[in-house]
C-alpha positions in Angstrom: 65.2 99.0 90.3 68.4 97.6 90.7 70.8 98.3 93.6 74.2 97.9 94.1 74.9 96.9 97.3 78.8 97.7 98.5 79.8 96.2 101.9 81.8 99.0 104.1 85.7 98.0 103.8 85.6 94.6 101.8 88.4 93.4 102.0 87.8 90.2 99.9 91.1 88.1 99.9 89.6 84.5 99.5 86.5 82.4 100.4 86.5 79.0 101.9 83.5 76.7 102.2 84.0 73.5 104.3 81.7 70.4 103.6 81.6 67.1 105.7 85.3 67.6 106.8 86.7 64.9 108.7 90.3 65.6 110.0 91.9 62.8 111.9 93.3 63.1 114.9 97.0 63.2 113.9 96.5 66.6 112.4 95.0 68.1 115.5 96.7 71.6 116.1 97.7 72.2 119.7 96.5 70.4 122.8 92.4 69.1 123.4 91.5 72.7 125.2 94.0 74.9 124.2 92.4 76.2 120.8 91.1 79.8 122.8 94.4 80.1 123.9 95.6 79.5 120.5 93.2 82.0 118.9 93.3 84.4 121.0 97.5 84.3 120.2 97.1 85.2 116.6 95.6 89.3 117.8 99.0 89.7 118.5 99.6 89.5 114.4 96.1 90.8 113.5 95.9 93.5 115.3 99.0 95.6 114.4 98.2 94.5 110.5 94.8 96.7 111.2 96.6 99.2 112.8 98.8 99.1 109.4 96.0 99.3 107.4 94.6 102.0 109.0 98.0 104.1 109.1 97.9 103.9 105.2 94.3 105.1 105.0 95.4 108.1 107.2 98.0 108.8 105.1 96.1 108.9 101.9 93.7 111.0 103.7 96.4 113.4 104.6 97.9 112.9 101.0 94.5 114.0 99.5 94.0 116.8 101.7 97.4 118.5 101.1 96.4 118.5 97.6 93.5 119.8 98.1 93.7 122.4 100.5 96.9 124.5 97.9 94.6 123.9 95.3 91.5 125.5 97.1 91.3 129.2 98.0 89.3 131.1 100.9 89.5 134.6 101.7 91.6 135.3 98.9 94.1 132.9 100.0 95.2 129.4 99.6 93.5 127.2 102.0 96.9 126.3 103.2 97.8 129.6 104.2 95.4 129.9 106.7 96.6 128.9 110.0 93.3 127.3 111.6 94.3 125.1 108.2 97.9 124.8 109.1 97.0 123.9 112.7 94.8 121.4 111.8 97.2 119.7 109.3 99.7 119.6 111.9 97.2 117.7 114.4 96.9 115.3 111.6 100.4 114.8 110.8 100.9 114.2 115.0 98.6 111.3 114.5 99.1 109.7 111.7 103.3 109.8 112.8 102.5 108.9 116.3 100.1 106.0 114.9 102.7 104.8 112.8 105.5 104.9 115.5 102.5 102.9 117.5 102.9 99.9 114.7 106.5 99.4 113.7 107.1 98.7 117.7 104.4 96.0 117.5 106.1 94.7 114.7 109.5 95.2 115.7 108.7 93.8 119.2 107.5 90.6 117.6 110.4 90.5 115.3 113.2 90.5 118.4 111.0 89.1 121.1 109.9 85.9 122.2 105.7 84.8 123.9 103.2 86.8 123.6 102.7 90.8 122.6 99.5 91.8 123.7 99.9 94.6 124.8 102.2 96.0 121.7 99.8 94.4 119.8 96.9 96.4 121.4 98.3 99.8 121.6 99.2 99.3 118.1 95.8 98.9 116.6 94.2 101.1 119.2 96.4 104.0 118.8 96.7 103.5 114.9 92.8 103.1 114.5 91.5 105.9 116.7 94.1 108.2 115.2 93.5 107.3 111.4 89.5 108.0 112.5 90.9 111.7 113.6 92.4 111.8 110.4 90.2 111.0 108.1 87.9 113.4 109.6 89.6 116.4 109.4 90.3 115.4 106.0 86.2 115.6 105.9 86.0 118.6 107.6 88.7 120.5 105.2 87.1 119.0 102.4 83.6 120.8 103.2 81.0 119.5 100.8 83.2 117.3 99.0 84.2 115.1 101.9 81.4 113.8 101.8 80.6 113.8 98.6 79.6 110.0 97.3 82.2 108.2 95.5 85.0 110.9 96.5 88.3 109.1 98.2 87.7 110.9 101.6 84.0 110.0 101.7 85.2 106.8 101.4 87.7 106.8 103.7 85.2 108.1 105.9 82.9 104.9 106.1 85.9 102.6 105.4 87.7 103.5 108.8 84.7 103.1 110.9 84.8 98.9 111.1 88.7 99.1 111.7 88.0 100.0 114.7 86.0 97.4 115.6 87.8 94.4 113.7 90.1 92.4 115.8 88.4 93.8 118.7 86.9 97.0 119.3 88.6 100.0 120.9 87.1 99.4 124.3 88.5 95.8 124.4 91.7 97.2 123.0 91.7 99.2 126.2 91.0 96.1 128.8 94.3 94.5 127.0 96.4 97.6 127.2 95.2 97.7 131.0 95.6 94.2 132.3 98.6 93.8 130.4 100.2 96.9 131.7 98.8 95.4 135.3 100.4 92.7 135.3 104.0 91.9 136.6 105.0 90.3 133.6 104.2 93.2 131.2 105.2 95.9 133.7 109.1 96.0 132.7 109.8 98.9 130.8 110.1 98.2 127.2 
């Protein structure tokens, strides 16, 4: 029997195999010892792009939802006129806007600033991941059956957001950055 195997959240943009590479010394990026430093530099792009994704999975969840909860009725009513729905809608739009906010200051703050952004880079794919997981899960929720339903958009949703928050550093190490950061004398000014 043949199964099709689908990895949670592909996101295949290219692949790159490396065989007996030699590059000289010339090309060498940075200093002998600084390539951690380096790496570690590049979360401060990385991180708010996965908050971006995950903002735009939270909105089609929300997106899907609406439709589905004034096409659905309950009690005689529209799903949408019920106001446990309502309430719940409204918690997701909080996130999902407050996530959002979260990534256009990481991205503004690396447009106008100079150094390093950890911690707008942290909050931003913290705050964006955790709230797109809220999201997508009362999407689930108001979906009943169908949310997690194989194949449906919000079932998918479902497993895609899960590795988000783990990708460029899981929410707990998200935290430690937010924390030292915020610590620290440097990253203490008001923003």
């Amino acid at each position: 029997m043949d199964h099709e195997i689908r990895l949670v959240a592909d996101h295949p943009i290219a692949g790159l195999q490396i065989e007996d590479c030699r590059v000289p010394k010339a090309n060498m990026v940075g200093s002998p010892g600084a390539g951690f430093k380096a790496a570690m530099a590049t979360f401060d792009v990385f991180r708010p792009s996965v908050g971006a994704a995950a903002v735009g999975m939270a909105r089609r969840a929300l997106a899907e939802t609406l439709e589905r909860v004034e096409a659905r009725r309950m009690f005689g009513h529209r799903m949408a006129e019920l106001e446990t729905v309502q309430s719940r809608i409204a918690d997701m739009v909080l996130d999902l806007e407050s996530a959002a906010l979260l990534v256009y200051r990481a991205a503004w703050a690396k447009d106008t600033r100079e150094g390093r952004l950890s911690r707008e880079s942290a909050l931003a794919k913290l705050g964006a991941t955790e709230a797109a997981q809220r999201v997508i899960d009362s999407a689930v929720q108001l979906f009943g059956g169908l949310g997690v339903a194989r194949g449906s958009v919000v079932e998918r949703l479902y497993r895609d957001i899960r590795p988000m928050r783990i990708y460029e550093g899981a929410s707990e190490v998200q935290k430690l950055v937010i924390a030292r950061n915020t610590l620290s004398t440097k990253a203490a000014k008001p923003v």
